[in-house]
N, C-alpha and C positions, 0 to 999 in steps of 0.2 A: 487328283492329289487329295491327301483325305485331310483332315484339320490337322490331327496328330503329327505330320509330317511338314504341314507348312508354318505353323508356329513355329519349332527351333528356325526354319530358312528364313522369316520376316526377323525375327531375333536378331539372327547374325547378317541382315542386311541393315539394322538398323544400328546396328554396333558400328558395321565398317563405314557408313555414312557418318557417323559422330568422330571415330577415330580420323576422317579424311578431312571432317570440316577444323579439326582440332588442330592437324597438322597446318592447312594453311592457315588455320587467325596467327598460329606461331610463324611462320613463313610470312606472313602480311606485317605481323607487328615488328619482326626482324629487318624488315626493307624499311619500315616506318622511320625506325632505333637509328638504322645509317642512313638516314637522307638528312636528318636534323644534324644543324650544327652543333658541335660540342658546347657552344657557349648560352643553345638555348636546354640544353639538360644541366647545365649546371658547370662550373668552374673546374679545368683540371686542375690551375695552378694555385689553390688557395695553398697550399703549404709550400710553396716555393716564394709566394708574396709572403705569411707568418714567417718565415725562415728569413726573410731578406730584413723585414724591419721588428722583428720581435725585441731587439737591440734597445731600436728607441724608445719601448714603449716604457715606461718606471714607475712606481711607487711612490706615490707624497704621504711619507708620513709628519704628520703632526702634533705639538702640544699644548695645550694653553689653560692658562690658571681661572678658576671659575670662582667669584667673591661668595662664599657662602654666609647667609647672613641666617639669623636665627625668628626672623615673623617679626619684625618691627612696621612701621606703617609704611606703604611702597614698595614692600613685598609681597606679592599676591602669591608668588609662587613658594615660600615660604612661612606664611601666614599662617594662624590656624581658621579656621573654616568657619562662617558664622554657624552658632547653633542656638538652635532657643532656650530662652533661661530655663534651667530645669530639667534639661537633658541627661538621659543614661549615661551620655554618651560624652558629654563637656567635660568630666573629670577625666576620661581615657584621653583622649585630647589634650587638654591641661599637660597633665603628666609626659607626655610622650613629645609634646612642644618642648617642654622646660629641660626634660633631659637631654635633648637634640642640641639646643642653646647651650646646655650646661658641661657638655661633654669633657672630659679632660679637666674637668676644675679652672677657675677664673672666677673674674668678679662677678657680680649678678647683673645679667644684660649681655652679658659677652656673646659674639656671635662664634661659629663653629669654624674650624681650623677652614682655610683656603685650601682646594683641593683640585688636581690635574685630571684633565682632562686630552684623551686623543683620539685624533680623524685620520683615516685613512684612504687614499684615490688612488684615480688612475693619472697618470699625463705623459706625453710625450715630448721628446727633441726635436725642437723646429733649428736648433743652430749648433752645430757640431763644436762651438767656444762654451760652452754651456747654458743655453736656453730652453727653458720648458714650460709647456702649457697646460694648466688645469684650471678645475673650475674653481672659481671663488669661493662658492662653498665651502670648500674641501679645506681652503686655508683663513676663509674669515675670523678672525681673532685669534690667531695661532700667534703664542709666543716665540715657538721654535719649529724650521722648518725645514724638513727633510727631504734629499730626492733618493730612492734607493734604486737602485741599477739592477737589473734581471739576471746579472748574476749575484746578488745580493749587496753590493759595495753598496754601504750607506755615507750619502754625501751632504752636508750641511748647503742648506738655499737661501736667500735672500729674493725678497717680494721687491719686482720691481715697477709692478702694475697690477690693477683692474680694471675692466667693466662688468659693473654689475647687473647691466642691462644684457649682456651677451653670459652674465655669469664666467667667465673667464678670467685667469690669472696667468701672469707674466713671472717666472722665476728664472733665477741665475745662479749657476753652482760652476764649483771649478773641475772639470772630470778627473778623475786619475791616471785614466788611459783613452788614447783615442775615443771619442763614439761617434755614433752613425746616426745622421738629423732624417727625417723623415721629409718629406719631397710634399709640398703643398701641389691641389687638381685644381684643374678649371671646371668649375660647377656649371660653367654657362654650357657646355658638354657631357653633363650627365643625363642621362636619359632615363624615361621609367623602365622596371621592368631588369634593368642591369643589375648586374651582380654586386655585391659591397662587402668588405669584410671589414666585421669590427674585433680590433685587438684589447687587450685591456691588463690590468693588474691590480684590479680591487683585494681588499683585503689581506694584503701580499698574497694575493694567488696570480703567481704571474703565469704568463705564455696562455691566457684565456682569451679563443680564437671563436668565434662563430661567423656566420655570413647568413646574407639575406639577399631581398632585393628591394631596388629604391620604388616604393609604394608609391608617392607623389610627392610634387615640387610645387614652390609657392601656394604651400597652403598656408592658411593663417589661421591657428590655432586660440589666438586671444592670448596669449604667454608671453607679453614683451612688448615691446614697439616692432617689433622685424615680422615680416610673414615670410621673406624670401628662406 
């Protein structure tokens, strides 16, 4: 056989050997795909659980008046800023204080109009009578406070607890129509590695759904008294 003639034939033996090993990694990886159980590639039914409790999940909006004062002493965040005598910069200052304070006319000294302020969270129905839970934050110094429902019905709430150590808050609203309370888990039964899905409705963007897995349990992070 002369060279000419055995090159194309090792060519095309080296082809069908790549093409043959190509088929079975897909033939391997295919037996691989169905031996696992569905639950270790990943969750069929997260939008069947989204779908069941997306109901519960609502909107705290909130609003509360914020005392604006004009840089008197014990307002730091107010204040104007020490600057050394002589500065470019002390009459830019000066001026921009004094108009802040002086805005709308008033006596001299007056501080600047009180002005609203609003927070917006997530929380959910733990009791089908109207019960819901969010964090504290969300409604710490809230004058007025809101729960809005995922199809948008805004329902006036009253604070009927916290801890501020868990950052949680306790509210109470009257529903307008049935709703659907979300079903507390036994944590002593989560295990690593499982699947979780978190629902949410920041920002009024409600029906925001993603999923993960539980990374690890009884860590202690330094954030609280609790590490469970």
């Amino acid at each position: 056989m002369s060279i000419a003639t055995a090159a194309p034939t090792s060519l095309r033996l080296v082809r069908e050997f790549a093409l043959r090993s190509l088929i079975a990694a897909v033939a391997a990886g295919a037996l691989i795909g169905a031996s696992v159980p569905a639950t270790a590639r990943g969750p069929d039914g997260i939008a069947d659980v989204a779908e069941k409790v997306i109901d519960s999940v609502v909107n705290i909006s909130t609003s509360s008046t914020v005392e604006a004062k004009n840089g008197g002493e014990g307002n730091n965040r107010g204040a104007m800023p020490q600057l050394p005598p002589g500065s470019q910069f002390e009459e830019f200052f000066e001026d921009f204080f004094k108009n802040r304070g002086g805005r709308g006319g008033g006596e001299k000294g007056s501080g600047m109009q009180p002005r609203k302020t609003n927070s917006l969270g997530s929380g959910f129905i733990i009791d089908a009578s109207g019960l819901a839970v969010t964090n504290n934050h969300v409604i710490d110094g809230a004058d007025e406070i809101n729960v809005i429902m995922n199809d948008g019905t805004k329902i006036k709430a009253e604070l009927v607890g916290v801890d501020k150590k868990t950052d949680l808050a306790l509210l109470k609203f009257t529903p307008v129509k049935p709703v659907v309370a979300v079903k507390f888990g036994d944590s002593d039964r989560l295990r690593l590695g499982e699947w979780v899905i978190a629902i949410g409705n920041p920002f009024s963007l409600g029906g925001s759904v993603t999923a993960g897995i539980v990374s690890a349990r009884n860590r202690d992070i330094n954030n609280g008294p609790y590490d469970s």
